[in-house]
Backbone bond lengths (Angstrom), bond angles and torsions (degrees), N, CA, C in turn:
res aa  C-N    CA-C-N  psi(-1)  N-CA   C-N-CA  omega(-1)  CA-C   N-CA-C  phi
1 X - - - 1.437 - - 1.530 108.05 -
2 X 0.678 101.61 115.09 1.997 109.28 158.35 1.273 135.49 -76.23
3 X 1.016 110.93 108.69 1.806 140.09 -175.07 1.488 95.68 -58.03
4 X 1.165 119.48 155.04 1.775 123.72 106.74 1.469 123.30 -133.51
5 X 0.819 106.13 -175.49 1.667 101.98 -158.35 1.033 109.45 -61.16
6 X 1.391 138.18 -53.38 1.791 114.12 153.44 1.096 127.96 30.22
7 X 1.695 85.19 -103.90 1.340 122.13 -161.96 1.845 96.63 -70.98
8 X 1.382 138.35 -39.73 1.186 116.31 175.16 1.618 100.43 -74.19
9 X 0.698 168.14 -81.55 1.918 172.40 -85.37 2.217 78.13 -95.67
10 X 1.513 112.59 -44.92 1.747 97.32 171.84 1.518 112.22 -55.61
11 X 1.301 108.36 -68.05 1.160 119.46 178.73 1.301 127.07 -25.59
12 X 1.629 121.72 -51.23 1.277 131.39 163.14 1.632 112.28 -60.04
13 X 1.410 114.82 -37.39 1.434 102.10 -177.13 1.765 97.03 -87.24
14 X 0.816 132.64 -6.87 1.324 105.71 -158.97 2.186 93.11 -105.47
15 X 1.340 106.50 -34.83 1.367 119.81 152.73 1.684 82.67 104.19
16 X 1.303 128.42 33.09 1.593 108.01 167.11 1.428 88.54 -111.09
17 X 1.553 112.02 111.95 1.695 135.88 160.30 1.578 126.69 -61.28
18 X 1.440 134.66 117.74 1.431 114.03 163.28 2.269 91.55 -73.03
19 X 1.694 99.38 160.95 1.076 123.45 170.95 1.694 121.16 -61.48
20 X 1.165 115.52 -26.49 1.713 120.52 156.20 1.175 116.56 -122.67
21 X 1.686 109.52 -172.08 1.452 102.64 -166.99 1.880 87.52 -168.23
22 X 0.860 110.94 112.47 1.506 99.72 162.21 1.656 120.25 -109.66
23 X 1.089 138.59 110.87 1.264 159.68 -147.31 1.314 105.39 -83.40
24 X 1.601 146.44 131.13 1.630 120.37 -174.16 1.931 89.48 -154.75
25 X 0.801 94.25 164.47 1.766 104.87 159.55 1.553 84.32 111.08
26 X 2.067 85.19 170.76 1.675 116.72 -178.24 1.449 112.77 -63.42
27 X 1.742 123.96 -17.63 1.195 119.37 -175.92 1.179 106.82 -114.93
28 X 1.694 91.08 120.72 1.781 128.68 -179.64 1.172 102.06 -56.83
29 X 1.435 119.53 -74.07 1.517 140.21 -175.63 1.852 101.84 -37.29
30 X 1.154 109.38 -47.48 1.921 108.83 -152.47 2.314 85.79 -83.55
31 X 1.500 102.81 -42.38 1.387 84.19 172.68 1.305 138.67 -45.80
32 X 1.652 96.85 -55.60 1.421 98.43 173.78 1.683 117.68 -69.20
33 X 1.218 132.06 -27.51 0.938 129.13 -179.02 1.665 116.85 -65.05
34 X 0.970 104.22 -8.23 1.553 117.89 -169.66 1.462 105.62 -103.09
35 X 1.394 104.11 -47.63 1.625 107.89 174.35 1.374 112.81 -62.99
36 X 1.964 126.57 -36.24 1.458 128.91 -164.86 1.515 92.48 -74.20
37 X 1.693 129.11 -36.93 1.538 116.01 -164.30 1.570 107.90 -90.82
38 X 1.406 104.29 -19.24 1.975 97.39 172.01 1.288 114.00 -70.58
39 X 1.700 129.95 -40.60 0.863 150.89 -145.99 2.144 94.09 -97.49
40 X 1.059 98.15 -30.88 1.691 102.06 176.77 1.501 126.35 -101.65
41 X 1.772 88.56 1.62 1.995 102.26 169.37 1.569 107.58 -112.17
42 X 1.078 136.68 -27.96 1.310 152.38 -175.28 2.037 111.54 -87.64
43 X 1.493 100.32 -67.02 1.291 100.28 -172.80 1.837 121.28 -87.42
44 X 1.335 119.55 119.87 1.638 102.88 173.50 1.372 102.45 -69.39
45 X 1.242 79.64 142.25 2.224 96.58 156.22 1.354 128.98 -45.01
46 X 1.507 91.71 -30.78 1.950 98.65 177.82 1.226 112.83 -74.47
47 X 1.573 113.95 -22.94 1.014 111.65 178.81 1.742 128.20 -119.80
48 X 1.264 106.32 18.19 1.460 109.96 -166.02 1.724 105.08 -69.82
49 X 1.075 117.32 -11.96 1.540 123.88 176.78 1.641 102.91 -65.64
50 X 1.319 113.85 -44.58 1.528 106.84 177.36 1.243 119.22 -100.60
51 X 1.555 122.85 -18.37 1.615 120.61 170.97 1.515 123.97 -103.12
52 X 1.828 99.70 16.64 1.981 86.87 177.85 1.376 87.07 -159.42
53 X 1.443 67.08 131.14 1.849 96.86 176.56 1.764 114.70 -129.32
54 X 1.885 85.38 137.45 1.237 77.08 -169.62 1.554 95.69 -144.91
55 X 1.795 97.04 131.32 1.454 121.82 -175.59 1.573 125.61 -81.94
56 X 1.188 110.82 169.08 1.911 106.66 -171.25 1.398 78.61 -98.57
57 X 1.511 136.45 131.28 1.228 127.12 165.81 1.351 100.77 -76.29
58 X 1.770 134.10 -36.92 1.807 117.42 155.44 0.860 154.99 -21.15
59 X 1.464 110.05 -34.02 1.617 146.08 -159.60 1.450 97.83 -138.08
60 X 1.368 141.07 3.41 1.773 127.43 -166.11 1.891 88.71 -115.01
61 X 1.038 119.82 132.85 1.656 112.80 147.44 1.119 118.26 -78.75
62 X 1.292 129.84 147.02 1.801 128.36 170.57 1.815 120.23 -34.26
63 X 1.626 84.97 -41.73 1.549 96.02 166.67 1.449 127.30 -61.81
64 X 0.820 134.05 -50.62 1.603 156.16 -176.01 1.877 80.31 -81.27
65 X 0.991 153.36 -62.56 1.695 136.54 157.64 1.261 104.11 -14.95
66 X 0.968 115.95 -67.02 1.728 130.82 -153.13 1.641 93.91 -69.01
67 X 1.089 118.95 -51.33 1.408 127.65 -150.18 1.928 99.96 -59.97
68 X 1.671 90.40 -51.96 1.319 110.91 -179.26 1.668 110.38 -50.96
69 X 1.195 133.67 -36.31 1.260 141.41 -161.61 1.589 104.56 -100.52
70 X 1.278 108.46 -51.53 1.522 106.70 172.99 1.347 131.10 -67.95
71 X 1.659 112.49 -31.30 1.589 95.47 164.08 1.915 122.43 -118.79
72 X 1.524 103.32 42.07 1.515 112.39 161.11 1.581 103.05 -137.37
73 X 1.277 104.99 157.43 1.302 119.75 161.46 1.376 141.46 -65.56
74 X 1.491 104.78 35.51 1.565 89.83 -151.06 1.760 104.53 -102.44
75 X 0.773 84.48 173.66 2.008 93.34 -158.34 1.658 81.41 -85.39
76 X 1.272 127.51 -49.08 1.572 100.11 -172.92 1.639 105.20 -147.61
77 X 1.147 139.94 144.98 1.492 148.19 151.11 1.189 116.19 -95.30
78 X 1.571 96.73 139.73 1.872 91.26 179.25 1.483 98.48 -120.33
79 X 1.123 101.10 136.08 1.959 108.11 -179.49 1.787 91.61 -104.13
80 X 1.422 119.62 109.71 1.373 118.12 162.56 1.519 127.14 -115.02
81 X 1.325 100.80 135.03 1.353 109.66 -169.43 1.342 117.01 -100.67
C-alpha cells in the first residue's frame, strides 16, 4: 500500500501501524523524523533488540527488504540510505 504523508501523520495519531514501512523522498529530515516517531510509538526500548530492524538501504537489495519483513515479526524495519 502506498502512503503519503497524510494518510501516515493519521496513522501515527491514531496508532494503528502497517508491519513495514519503507521511507523514500528528497527530505532527509521528514524521513528520519517519521522513522524516530513510528519506531518510538510501536516498538519498546526493552525490546527494540528483538522488534526493530534496521537495514543499510546501500548494502540491502529490495529482496533481502522483503525477506527481512516477511519472515519476522517485526513491527517496523528501517531501510536507510
Amino acid at each position: 500500500m502506498l502512503l503519503n504523508e497524510e494518510t501516515l501523520k493519521k496513522q501515527i495519531k491514531s496508532g494503528e501501524f502497517c508491519n513495514l514501512y519503507l521511507l523514500y523522498g528528497n527530505e532527509g529530515y521528514l524521513k528520519q523524523h517519521y522513522a524516530n516517531t513510528i519506531c518510538s510509538k510501536t516498538v519498546s526500548k526493552d525490546f527494540e533488540d528483538f522488534n526493530l530492524k534496521k537495514l543499510d538501504g546501500k548494502e540491502t537489495s529490495l529482496l533481502d527488504w522483503h525477506k527481512q519483513g516477511a519472515h519476522y515479526d517485526y513491527k517496523f524495519v528501517e531501510l536507510v540510505y
